[in-house]
Steps between C-alpha positions, in 0.01 A plus 500: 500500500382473149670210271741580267456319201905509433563411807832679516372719787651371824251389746407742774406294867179415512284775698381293821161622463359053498547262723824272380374236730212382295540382169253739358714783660849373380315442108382858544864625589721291309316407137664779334831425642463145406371606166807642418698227621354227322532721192839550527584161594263298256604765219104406317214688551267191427715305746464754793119447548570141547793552714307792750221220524771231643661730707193615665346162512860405700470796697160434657583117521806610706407783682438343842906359439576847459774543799592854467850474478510702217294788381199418292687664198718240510331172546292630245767542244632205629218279348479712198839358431372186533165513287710689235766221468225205486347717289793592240609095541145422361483764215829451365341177386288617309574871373792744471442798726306776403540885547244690696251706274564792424417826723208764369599817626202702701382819351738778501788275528817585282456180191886523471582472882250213559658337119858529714357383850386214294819358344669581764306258686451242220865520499541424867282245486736322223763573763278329781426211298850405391591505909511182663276431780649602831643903324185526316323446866816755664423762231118484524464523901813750540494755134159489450314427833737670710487243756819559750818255476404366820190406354540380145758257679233282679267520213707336289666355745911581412754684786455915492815540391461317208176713447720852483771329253230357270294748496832784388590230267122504351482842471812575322342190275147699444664825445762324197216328385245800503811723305490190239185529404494912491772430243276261308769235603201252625172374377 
């Protein structure tokens, strides 16, 4: 799985080729998938290298308390929720948040497409940013990581059923605020 820079490609299960009991085979499985979480929950690009090393400093202090009652996916976005709150709580101190950089397009990719893909996702970070803590972690594990109901519900640690209402509710909320800014409506 390569890393999408955008990180608006939903995240495809990890292949099972390392060993998920070790915490050099659950790093080599899940740092992209973390990656993307962080990003999208930290909403900086400085700030995720800082969060990814707290997460996976917590993650190999913890993995022995690991009890497998949920799948690694989860406990791991479970902490990322964690590192990115202490981590937004500590920057909002001292900055106002930053957009991620934006994306070069590779050779032979279409300048316009990649210009669209790009506020497109500027914009939805905007959108991710102005969402209080407990949707922006909803829309992140279930829109974007594709993490089931069942699953996004003990990450962050609501009911599922509030999981499916929050997450229609979030989505008709993306989609009005994505139409906003095609109209020029937003900054």
């Amino acid at each position: 799985m390569s890393h999408d820079v955008n990180g608006l490609a939903s995240a495809t299960p990890p292949p099972g080729g390392a060993d998920v009991s070790t915490f050099e085979g659950i790093y080599a499985e899940y740092f992209e998938f973390t990656w993307r979480v962080l990003k999208n929950l930290v909403g900086r690009s400085g700030g995720v290298e800082d969060a990814a090393q707290e997460l996976w400093t917590v993650v190999h202090r913890r993995l022995g308390d690991f009890e497998q009652r949920s799948s690694v996916r989860t406990w791991l976005f479970g902490i990322a929720i964690n590192v990115a709150r202490n981590q937004r709580r500590a920057e909002s101190k001292h900055e106002a948040l930053e957009l991620l950089p934006e994306v070069v397009p590779s050779a032979g990719s279409d300048p316009e497409a990649a210009r669209a893909t790009n506020e497109t996702w500027r914009s939805l970070e905007r959108f991710l940013a102005a969402l209080e803590e407990p949707d922006r972690a909803i829309f992140v594990s279930s829109v974007i990581e594709d993490l089931s109901a069942k699953e996004t519900a003990e990450a962050v640690g609501v009911g599922v059923m509030l999981v499916y209402q929050r997450v229609r509710t979030l989505r008709r909320l993306a989609k009005a605020w994505l139409e906003l800014h095609e109209r020029g409506n937003l900054e």
